[in-house]
Structures are given as C-alpha cells and as structure tokens.
C-alpha positions as CSV (number, residue, x, y, z in Angstrom):
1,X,14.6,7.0,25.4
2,X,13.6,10.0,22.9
3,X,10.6,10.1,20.8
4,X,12.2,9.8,17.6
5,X,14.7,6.6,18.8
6,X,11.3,4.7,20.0
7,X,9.1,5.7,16.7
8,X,12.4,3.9,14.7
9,X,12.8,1.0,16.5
10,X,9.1,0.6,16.6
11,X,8.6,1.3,13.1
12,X,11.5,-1.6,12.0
13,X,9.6,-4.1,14.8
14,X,6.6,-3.7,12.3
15,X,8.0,-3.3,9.4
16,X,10.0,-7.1,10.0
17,X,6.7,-8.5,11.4
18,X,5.3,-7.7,7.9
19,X,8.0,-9.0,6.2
20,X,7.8,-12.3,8.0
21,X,3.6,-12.0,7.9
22,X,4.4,-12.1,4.0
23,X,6.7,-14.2,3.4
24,X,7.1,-16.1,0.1
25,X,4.0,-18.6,0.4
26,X,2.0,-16.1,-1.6
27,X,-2.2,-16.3,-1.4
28,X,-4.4,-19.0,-2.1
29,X,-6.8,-18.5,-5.1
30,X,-9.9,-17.0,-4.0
31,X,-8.0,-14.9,-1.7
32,X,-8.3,-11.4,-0.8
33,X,-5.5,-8.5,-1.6
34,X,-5.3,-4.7,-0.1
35,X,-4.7,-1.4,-2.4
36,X,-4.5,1.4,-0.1
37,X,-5.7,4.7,-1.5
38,X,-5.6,8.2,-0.8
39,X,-8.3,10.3,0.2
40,X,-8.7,12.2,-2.8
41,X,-8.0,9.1,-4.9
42,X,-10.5,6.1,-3.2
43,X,-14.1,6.9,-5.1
44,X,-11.8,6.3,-8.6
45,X,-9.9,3.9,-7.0
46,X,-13.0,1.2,-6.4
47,X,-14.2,1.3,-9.7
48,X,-11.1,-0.7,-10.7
49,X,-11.8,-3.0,-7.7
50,X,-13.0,-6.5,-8.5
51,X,-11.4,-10.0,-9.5
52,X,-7.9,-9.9,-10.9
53,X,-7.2,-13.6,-12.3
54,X,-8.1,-16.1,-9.0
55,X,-7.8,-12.8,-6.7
56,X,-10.5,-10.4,-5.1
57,X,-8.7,-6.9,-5.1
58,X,-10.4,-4.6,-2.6
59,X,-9.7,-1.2,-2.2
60,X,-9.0,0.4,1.4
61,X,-9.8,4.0,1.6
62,X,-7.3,6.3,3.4
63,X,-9.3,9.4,5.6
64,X,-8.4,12.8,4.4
65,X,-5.2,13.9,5.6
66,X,-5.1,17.0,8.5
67,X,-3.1,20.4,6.7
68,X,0.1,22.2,8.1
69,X,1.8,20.6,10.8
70,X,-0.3,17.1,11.2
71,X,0.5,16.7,7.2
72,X,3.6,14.5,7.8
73,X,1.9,12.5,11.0
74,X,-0.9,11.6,8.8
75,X,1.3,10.7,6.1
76,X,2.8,8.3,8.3
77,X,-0.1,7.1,10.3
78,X,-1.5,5.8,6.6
79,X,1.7,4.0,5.4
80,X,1.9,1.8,8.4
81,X,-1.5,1.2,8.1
82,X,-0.8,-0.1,4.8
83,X,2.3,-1.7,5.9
84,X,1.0,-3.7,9.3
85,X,-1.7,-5.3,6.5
86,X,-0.7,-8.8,5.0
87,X,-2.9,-8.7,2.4
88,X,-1.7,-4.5,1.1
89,X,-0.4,-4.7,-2.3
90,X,-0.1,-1.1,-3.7
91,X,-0.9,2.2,-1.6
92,X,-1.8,4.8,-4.0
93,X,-0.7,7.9,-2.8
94,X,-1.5,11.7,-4.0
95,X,0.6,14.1,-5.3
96,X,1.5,16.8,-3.2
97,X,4.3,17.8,-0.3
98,X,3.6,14.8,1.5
99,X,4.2,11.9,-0.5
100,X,7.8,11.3,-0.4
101,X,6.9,11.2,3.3
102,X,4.7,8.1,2.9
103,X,6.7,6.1,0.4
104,X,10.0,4.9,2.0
105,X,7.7,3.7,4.9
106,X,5.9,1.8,2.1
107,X,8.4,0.7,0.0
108,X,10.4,-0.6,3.0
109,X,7.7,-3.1,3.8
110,X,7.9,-4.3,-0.3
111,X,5.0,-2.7,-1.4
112,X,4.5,-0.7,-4.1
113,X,3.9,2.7,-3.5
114,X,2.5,4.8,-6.4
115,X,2.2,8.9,-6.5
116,X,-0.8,9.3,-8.9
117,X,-3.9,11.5,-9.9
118,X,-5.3,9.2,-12.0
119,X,-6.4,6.3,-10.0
120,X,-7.6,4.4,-12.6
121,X,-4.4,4.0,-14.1
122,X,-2.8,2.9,-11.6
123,X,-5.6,0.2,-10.5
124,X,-5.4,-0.9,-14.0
125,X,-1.7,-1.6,-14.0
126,X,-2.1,-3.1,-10.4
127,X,-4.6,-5.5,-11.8
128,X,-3.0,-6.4,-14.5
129,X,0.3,-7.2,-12.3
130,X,-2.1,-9.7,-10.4
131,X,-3.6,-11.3,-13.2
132,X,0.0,-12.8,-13.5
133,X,-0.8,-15.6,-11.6
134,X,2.3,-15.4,-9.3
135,X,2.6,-17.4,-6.0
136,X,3.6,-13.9,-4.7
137,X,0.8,-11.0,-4.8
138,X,2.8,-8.7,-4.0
139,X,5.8,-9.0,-5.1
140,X,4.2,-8.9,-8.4
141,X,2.8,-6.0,-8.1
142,X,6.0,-4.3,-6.7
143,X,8.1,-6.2,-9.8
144,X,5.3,-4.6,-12.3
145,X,4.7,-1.0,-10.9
146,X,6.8,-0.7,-7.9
C-alpha cells in the first residue's frame, strides 16, 4: 500500500472516531472545552481563556511550525491533534501559506477552524458562541464562527 492511500484511510479512521467521540450528547456543565491555537497566536489566545456560561475554555497551544518543506507536515500534524481531541472546539490558525492546509482536516472533523491575527477576536467570538448554552459545544461554535 502507498503512503498517501494509508495516510487517507487513516486520517478518515480518525476523523469518524471523532465524530462518533462527539456525538450529539453535548458536555455537562462544569465541563472542560479545547481551542487549539497557533504558535504565534497562543500567548493572546489565553487571555481570552476562562469560563464561558457553565463551561471552562482552555486554550492548547500549538509548537511553532518547522519552514520549507516540513511546513505542510506540521500543518497537518496540529489539525489532527485538534481533531483526535473530544473536547477541541475552534483551532485558531495563522495566516500564512499553510493554512488552507490545516483547515479541511479541521473542518472535516466539525470544528471550527479560524485564520486570524488577532486572537482575541476570535476567542471573544468563540466565547460568546459558548455562552449559548447549547447541549452541543461545538457545534455552536462551528454554527457561530465556523
């Protein structure tokens, strides 16, 4: 079997795990929800961390992406990261060649994926999507900003 065939099939393996790991049950108050964030975007990114309504929003920061050639792998090493986590409800991505890269592996898994260079923006409109109080974290944060 090639390389590329095998990295599909197992990318769609987790991608459905996720899926299922999500389902519609949504998270129980108290809970704890994922923003993944690049890099160049994390220090900015944790200021707007905290409560959003009966959720605790954490932010996961992404390591800084290798240049030429390793670009893309890193890319897509962070949005599976983001997208084998449960609890990931936005990944905050830079802007720059890469990005594209990153989001249809995101958005696949139903999570928003936002290109950015103002991370408190967007971890103000991700809050506020939570503070919704929908059984569904992240879908309301992909309805809102995805």
């Amino acid at each position: 079997m090639s390389r590329l065939p095998a990295f599909s099939l197992a990318v769609i393996v987790v991608l459905a795990a996720v899926a299922v790991g999500c389902g519609e049950e949504g998270a129980a108050s108290g809970a704890t929800v994922s923003v993944y964030a690049a890099a160049s975007l994390c220090g900015e990114a944790r200021k707007g961390a905290g409560a959003a309504g009966d959720l605790e929003v954490r932010v996961v920061c992404l390591p800084p992406r290798a240049g030429g050639e390793g670009a893309l792998a890193s890319a897509g090493a962070d949005a599976r990261r983001a997208t084998e986590d449960s609890t990931s409800v936005a990944f905050l991505e830079a802007p720059g060649p890469t990005a594209k890269f990153s989001q249809s592996v995101v958005e696949s898994a139903d999570v928003a994926w936002l290109e950015t260079s103002s991370a408190s923006t967007a971890m103000r409109r991700v809050v506020k999507a939570l503070e919704g109080g929908s059984s569904s974290p992240r879908k309301a944060v992909l309805d809102e900003v995805g």
